[in-house]
NUVEX-79973 format. One line per field, with one value per residue (C-alpha): x, y, z. Coordinates in steps of 0.1 Angstrom, whole numbers, always signed. Example, Ala and Ser with C-alpha at 12.3 -4.5 7.8 and 13.67 -1.06 7.14 Angstrom:
2
x: (+123	+137)
y: (-45	-11)
z: (+78	+71)
//
This chain:
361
x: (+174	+156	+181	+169	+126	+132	+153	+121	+96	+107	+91	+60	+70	+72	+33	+38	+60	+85	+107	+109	+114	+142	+157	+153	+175	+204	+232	+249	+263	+259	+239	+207	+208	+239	+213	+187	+209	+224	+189	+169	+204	+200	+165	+166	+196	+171	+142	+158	+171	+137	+114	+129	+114	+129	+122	+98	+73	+81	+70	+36	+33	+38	+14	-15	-11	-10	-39	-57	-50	-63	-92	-103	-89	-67	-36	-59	-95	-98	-72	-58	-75	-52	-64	-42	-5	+6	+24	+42	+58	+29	+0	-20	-33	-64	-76	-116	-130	-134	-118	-133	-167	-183	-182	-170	-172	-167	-201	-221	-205	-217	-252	-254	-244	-269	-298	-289	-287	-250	-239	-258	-262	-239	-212	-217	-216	-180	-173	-191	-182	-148	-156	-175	-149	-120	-145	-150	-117	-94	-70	-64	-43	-26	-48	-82	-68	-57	-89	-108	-90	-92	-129	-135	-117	-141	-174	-163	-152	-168	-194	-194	-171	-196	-223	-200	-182	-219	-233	-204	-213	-249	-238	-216	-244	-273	-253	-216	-216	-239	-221	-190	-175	-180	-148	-122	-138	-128	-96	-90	-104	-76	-53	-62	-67	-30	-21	-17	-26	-57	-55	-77	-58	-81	-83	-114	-126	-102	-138	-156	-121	-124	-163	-158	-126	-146	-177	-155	-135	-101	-76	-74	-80	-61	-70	-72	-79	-90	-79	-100	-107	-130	-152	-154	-135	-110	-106	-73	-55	-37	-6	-17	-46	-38	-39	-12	+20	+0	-6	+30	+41	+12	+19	+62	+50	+27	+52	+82	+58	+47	+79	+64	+89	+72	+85	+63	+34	+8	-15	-50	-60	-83	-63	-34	-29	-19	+11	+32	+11	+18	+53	+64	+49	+67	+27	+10	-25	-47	-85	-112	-83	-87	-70	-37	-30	-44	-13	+9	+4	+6	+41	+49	+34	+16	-15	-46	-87	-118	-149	-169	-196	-193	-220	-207	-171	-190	-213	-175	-167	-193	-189	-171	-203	-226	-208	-214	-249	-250	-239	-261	-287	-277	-274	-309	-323	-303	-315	-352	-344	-331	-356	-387	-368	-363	-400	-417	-400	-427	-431	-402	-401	-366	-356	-357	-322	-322	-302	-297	-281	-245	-227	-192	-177)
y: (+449	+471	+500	+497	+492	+527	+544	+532	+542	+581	+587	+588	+621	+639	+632	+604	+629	+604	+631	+648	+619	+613	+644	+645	+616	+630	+643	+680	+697	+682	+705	+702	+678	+662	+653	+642	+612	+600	+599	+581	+557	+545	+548	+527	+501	+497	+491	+465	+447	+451	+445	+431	+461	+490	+528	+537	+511	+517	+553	+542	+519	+550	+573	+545	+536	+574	+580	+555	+577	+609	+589	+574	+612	+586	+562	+535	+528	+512	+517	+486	+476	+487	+462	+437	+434	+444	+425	+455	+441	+414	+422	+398	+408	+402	+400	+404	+389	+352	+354	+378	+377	+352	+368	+404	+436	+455	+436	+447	+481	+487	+473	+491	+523	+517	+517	+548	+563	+573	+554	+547	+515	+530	+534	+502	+476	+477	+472	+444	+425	+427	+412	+384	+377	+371	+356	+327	+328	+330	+350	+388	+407	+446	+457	+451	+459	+496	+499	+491	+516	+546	+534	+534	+569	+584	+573	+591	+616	+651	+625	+636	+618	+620	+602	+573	+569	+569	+544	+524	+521	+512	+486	+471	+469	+456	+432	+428	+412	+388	+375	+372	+339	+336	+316	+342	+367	+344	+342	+377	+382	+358	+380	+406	+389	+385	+424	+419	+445	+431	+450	+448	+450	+447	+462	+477	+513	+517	+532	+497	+479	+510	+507	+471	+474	+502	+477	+446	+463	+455	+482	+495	+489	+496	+497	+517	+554	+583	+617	+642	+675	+700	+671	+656	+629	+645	+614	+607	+580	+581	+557	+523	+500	+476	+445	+417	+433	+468	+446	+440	+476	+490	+463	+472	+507	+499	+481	+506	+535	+503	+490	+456	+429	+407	+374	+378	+389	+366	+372	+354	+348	+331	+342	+333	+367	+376	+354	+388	+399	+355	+355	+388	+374	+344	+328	+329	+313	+300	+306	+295	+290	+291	+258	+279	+287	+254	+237	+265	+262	+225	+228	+253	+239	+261	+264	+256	+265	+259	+277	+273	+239	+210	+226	+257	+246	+226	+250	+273	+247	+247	+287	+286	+272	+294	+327	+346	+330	+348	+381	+386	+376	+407	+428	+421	+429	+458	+472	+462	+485	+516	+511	+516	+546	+561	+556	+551	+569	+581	+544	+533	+511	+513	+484	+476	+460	+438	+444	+409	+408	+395	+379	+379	+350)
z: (+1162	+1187	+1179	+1145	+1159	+1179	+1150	+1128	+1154	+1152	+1121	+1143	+1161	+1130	+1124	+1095	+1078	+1064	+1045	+1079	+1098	+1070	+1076	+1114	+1114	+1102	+1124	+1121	+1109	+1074	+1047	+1043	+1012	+1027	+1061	+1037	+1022	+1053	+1068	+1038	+1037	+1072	+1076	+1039	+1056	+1087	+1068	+1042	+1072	+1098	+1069	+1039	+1015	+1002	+1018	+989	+997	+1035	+1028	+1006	+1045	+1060	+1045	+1045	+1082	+1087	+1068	+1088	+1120	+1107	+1095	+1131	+1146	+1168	+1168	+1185	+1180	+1213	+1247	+1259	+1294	+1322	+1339	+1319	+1318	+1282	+1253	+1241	+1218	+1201	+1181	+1161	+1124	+1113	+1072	+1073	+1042	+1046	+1082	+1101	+1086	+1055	+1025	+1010	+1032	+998	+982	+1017	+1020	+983	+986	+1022	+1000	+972	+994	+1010	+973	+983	+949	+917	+902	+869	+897	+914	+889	+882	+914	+921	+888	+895	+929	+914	+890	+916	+937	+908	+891	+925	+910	+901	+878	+883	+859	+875	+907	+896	+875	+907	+931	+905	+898	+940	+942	+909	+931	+963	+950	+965	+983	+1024	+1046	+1076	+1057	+1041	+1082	+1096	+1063	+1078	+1110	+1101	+1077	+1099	+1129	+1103	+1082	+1089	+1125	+1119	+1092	+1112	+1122	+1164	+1162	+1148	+1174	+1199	+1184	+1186	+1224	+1235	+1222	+1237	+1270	+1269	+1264	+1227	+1205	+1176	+1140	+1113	+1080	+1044	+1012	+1018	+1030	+1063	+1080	+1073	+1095	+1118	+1123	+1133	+1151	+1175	+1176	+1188	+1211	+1187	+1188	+1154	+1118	+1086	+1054	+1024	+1030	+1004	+1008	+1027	+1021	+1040	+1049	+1012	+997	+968	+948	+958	+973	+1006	+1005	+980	+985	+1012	+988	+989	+991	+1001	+1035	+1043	+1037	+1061	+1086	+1088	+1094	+1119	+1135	+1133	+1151	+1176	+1182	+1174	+1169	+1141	+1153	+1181	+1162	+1150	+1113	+1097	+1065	+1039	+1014	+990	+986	+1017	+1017	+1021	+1051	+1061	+1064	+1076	+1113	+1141	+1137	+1103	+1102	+1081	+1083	+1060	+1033	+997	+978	+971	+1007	+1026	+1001	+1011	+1044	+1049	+1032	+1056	+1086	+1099	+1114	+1096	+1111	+1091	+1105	+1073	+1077	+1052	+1037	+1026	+1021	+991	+982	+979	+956	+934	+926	+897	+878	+895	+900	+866	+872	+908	+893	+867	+891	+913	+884	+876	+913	+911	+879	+889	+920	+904	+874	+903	+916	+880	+869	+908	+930	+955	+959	+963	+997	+1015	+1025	+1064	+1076	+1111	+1136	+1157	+1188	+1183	+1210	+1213	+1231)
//
């Protein structure tokens, strides 16, 4: 098995160039296309056996978690402290929505965005419907899920990197931490403490994971990344959007160019959906779980942490009645807003975001 881990882990030295890691791995003095199938069959043998997934969703794994390193300019968001002894081979993975912090990074990210007139309303409310609806329903179909990416790549789109990576940062500092659960920080901060390396892995805008990871002190973030271009966004995916299976394929990359063995590795989530990120790891864990996964994981065993109050796990339960209630509510604020820029807008008042201090245990 660590044969296979360090065969895996050479991709990294051709940059995250998996058809030249492919080929690199090849031995002479076969021809070029001759090199090229013995190196995509063992590299496909190891990964089948490492990972349980085939080579072409390796790859997607391999160009998102490469994608996330070009994003942050780095492999690692934060060194490990060499002051502690380091787990080389454990890392614990984090999902953020629900079990990092309450609620959806996407909804904050877009409302942070709104305000700073970096999206419209026209380009927000799909978004934030779709959210709603899983949100109520529990559930989500392929179809919404590739309307939603190609929607999310149309309203980037020529938009400046620097200003959505800095937006980020300032939406994670004004909202995001103090919606975060004190508990799963904790969480994470012991595993550090023991030389273990702490990733961030959600479906949302890698630089929200990033700009949080950097803020914590966590060692990376992945997540899903759109393709740069002379400082603008092209529109373009890098690698798929890191969303149920997504996960799993971004987290055997990360572990090939680690040299991670997964048994040893630990992963959190609220959600059902996440069951391939779950089992792929020695510890899954269950935070804030939705119904689907709390029955799962009690007929797994494993382990189970509610950080939620009695009061909001009931007011959870309450939200299929009041959730297309809640969106149009937010549909109206929204249009009220944009309708006093449209016919106001040399009185418009921004909106003034706190910034409360946030302790981390």
């Amino acid at each position: 098995m660590s044969d296979q881990r360090e065969l895996l882990a050479q991709w990294s030295q051709s940059q995250g160039n998996l058809r030249r890691f492919l080929e690199d791995r090849a031995l002479p003095p076969l021809d070029d296309a001759a090199q090229r199938a013995a190196g995509r069959a063992a590299a496909a043998a190891a990964v089948e056996e490492t990972f349980g997934i085939d080579i072409d969703d390796f790859a997607l794994g391999v160009d998102s978690v490469g994608g996330a390193f070009e994003t942050a300019g780095r492999h690692k968001i934060t060194p490990p402290d060499p002051e502690v002894p380091q787990d080389t081979e454990a890392a614990a993975f984090f999902d953020v929505d629900n079990t990092l912090i309450q609620g959806s990074s996407l909804i904050l990210l877009a409302q942070g965005l709104f305000r700073k007139r970096f999206i419209s309303l026209s380009e927000l409310a799909p978004a934030l419907w779709k959210q709603f609806r899983y949100r109520v329903s529990g559930s989500e179909n392929a179809g919404d899920i590739a309307e939603g990416r190609e929607q999310a790549l149309a309203v980037v789109k020529g938009k400046s990197v620097a200003e959505l990576k800095a937006a980020c940062r300032e939406i994670v500092d004004s909202r995001m931490l103090q919606k975060s659960y004190a508990d799963t920080i904790e969480l994470a901060s012991m595993h550090l403490a023991a030389g273990q390396q702490v990733w961030l892995v959600s479906a949302t805008p890698v630089q929200i994971g990033q700009a949080l990871a950097e803020t914590l002190g966590f060692t990376g973030a992945l997540g899903t990344v759109a393709e740069e271009d002379d400082g603008k966004f092209t529109g373009r995916l890098v690698g798929d959007i890191l969303h149920g299976p997504g996960k799993k394929h971004a987290v055997a990359a990360l572990a090939a160019l680690q040299q991670l063995d997964l048994s040893q590795c630990t992963a959190y989530s609220d959600s059902i959906n996440d069951l391939p990120m779950l089992e792929m790891v020695g510890s899954p864990v269950a935070i804030n779980p939705d119904r689907a996964l709390r029955k799962h994981a009690k007929a797994q065993g494993w382990e189970i942490r509610d950080y939620r109050s009695v009061r909001r796990v009931v007011r959870l339960s309450t939200l299929p009645a009041l959730g297309v209630a809640g969106a149009f509510s937010l549909w109206r604020l929204l249009s009220k807003r944009q309708g006093r820029t449209h016919h106001g807008a040399g009185s418009h008042r921004s909106h003034r975001l706190g910034h409360p201090e946030h302790r981390a245990p």
